[in-house]
N, C-alpha and C positions, 0 to 999 in steps of 0.2 A: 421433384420436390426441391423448394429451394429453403434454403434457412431462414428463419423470423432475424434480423440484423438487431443485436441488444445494444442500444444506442447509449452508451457510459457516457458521451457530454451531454446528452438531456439529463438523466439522470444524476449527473456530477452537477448539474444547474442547480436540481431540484434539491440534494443535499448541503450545498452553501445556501440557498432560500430558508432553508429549515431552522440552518445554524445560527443565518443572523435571526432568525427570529426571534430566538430565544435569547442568543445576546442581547438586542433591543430589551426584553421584558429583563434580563438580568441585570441591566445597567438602570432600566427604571424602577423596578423593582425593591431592588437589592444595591444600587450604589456600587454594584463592581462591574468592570471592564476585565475579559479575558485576555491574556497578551501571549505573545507566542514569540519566543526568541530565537534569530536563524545565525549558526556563526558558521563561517567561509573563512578556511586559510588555502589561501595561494589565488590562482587566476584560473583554474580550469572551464575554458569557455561553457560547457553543458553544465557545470555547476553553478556558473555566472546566471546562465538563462534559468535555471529550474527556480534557483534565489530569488531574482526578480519576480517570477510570476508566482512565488509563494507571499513573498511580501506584499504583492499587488491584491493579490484576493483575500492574505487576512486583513486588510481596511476593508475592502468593498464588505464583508462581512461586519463590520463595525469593531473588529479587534483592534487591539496596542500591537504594533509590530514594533520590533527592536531586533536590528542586523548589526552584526559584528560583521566586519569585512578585516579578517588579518593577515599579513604578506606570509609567502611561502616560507621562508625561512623563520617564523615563529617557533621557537623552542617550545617544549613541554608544559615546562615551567609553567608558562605564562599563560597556554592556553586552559591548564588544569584551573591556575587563579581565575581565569577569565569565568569557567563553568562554577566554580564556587558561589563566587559573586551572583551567578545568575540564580544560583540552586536558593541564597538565601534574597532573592528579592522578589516581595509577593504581589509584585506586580506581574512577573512573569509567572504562568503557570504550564508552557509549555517551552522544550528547549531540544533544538536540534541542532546538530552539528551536521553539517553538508558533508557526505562523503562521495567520492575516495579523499581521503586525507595523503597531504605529503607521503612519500616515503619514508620521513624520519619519524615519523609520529606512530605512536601504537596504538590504532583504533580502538582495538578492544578496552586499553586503557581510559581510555580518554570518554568513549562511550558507558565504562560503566562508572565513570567519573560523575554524571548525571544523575540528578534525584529520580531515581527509581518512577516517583507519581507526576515526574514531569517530563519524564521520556516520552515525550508523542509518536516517535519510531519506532516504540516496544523492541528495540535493540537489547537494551541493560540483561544482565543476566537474570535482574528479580524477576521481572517480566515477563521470558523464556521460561524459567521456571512456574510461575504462576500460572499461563496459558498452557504449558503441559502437566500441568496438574487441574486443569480447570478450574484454576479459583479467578478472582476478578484481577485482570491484568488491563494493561494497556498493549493494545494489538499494533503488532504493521499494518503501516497503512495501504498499502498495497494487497495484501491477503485481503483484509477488513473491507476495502471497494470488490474485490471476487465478491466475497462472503454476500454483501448486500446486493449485488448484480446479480448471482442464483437463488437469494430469499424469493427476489421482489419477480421472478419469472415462475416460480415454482411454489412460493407457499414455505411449504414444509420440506427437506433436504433428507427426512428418516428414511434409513433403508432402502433408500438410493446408492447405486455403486459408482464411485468417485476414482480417477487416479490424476492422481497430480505428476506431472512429470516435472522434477528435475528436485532437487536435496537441500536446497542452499540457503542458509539460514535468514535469510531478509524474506522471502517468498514461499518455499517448496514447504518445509518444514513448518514452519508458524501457517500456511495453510491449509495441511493436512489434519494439525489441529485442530482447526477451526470447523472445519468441514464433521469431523469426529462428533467436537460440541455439539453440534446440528444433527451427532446419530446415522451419520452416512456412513457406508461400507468405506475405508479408504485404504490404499494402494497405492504408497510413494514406488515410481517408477523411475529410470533416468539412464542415461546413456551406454551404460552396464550392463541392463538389464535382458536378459535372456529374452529372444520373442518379442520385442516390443509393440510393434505392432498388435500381435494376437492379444495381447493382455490388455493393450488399451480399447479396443474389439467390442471387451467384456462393458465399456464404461457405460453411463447413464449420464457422467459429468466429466469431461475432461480439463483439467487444467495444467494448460503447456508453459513451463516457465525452465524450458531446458540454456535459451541462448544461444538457440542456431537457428539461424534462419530457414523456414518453411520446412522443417524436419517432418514434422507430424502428416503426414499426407491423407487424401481423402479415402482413399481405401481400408487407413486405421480407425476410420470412426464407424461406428454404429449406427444405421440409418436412425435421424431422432433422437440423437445424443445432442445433449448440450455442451458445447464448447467456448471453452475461456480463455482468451490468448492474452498471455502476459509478456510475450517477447517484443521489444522495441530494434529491427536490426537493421542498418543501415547497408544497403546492398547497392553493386552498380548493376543498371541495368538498360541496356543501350544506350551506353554514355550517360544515362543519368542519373543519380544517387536517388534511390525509390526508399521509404520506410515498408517494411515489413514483419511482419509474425513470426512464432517459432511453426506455425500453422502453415500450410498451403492455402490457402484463402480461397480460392474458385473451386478448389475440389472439393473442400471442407464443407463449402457453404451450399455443396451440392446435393449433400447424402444428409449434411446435420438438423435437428430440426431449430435451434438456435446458437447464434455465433456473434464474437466480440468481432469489430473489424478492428485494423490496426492502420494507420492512425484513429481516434474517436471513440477507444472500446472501452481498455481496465485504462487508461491514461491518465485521463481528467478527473478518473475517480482517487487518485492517489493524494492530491494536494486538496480535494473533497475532504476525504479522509482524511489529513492531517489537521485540519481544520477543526471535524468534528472533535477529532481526537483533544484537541486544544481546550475546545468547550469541555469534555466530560470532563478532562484533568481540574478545568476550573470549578466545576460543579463538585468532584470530589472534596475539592479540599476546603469548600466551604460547607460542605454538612449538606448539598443539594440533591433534588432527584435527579437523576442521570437523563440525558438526553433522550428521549422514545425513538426506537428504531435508530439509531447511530452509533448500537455498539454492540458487540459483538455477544 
């Protein structure tokens, strides 16, 4: 048996195609343009490259992009006035702050500095509360690409047994969520956890977002389990730095009946989803119908 490979940059194609379509009809329409705000303090090279390639896809989509690029040493102050400023200009309706932030800066601060309905990272604390209580929030976007990657294989997620490996409030957590939303048995597990293996055994769906490289081995899955690899890990591997999963990939993809690869799986779908996420926020806040299929 080998796994069905769920291909996240076709599918992260098809989700930006979607997007701009509807921007198109919202700008002809309706006279507005969605914009999406990215601010960067300091130089961290992988924060440098994810910037660009956010800002490069919200045009190709037909959005307003507006990047703040500010030096590491930016004090608080300034960068709390900077999100102000954005929170009241209605031209933006989506705002994210690139993390990891300096060490002087206090994320938490700073993140929940952001208007609530314009948080497209569903970080803010309304947010987290709102999606653990099931009311209508704004999703990470990284769960929200999972979430749509096992709609679109599967239909229906009821009563399916789910474990999510690993706690962590950007991923684990606002996953576990979501999957719930959807009615699925779920099962946050994590490096702790008693048995690991055997418990994940039980799954129908697994999704590994623990942060170790190739952890998850093929003997832990279910023959016919679906698996979701959210780990990005950069490992050496006869001299040469290879990307990998929190998955074991060849074993995985040998018992499972569908699997994410890594690179090309949950990736593309992330800045997909910020995207979409972009659109709803702008749809919300002008009284519109919400995107079909793009949110959670």
């Amino acid at each position: 048996m080998t796994a069905r490979i769920i291909d996240g940059k076709a599918f992260a194609a098809d989700v930006r195609a979607r997007v701009a379509t509807r921007v198109a009809s919202l700008r002809e329409e309706q006279g507005i343009t969605p914009g999406l705000a990215v601010v960067l303090v300091g130089e961290d090279p992988a924060s440098q490259v994810y910037v660009r390639a956010k800002g490069k896809q919200t045009v190709e989509v037909g959005m307003e992009s507006f990047e703040h690029r500010l030096p590491a040493d930016t004090d608080e102050a300034t960068l709390l006035a900077l999100i102000g400023r954005l929170n009241a200009d209605p031209r933006v309706h989506g705002i994210l702050v690139q993390l990891p932030l300096p060490g002087h800066l206090d994320s938490d601060l700073v993140i929940n500095a952001i208007d609530p309905a314009k948080d497209v990272d569903g970080f803010h604390i309304s947010n987290v509360g709102l999606l653990g209580t099931g009311q209508k929030a704004m999703v990470p976007c990284t769960p929200l690409g999972c979430l749509m990657l096992l709609r679109d294989l599967h239909g229906s997620l009821s009563g399916m047994n789910a474990v999510v490996i690993g706690r962590s409030n950007i991923v684990g957590k606002p996953m576990a969520q979501l999957l719930l939303g959807d009615s699925a048995t779920v099962t946050v597990a994590h490096s702790r956890t008693r048995d690991l293996p055997e418990v994940v055994r039980r799954a129908d769906i697994v999704v590994a977002a623990v942060g170790r490289p190739e952890m998850v081995r093929g003997e832990w899955i279910r023959p016919g389990a679906t698996v979701i690899d959210v780990g990005i890990n950069r490992i050496d591997r006869g001299g040469k730095t290879v990307l990998v999963g929190d998955v074991h990939y060849d074993s995985a993809a040998a018992v499972a009946g569908a699997i994410t690869p890594v690179p090309g799986g949950v990736g593309p779908m992330t800045i997909a989803c910020l995207l979409a996420n972009t659109l709803t926020a702008c749809c919300r806040a002008n009284g519109l119908p919400e995107p079909e299929g793009l949110t959670a």
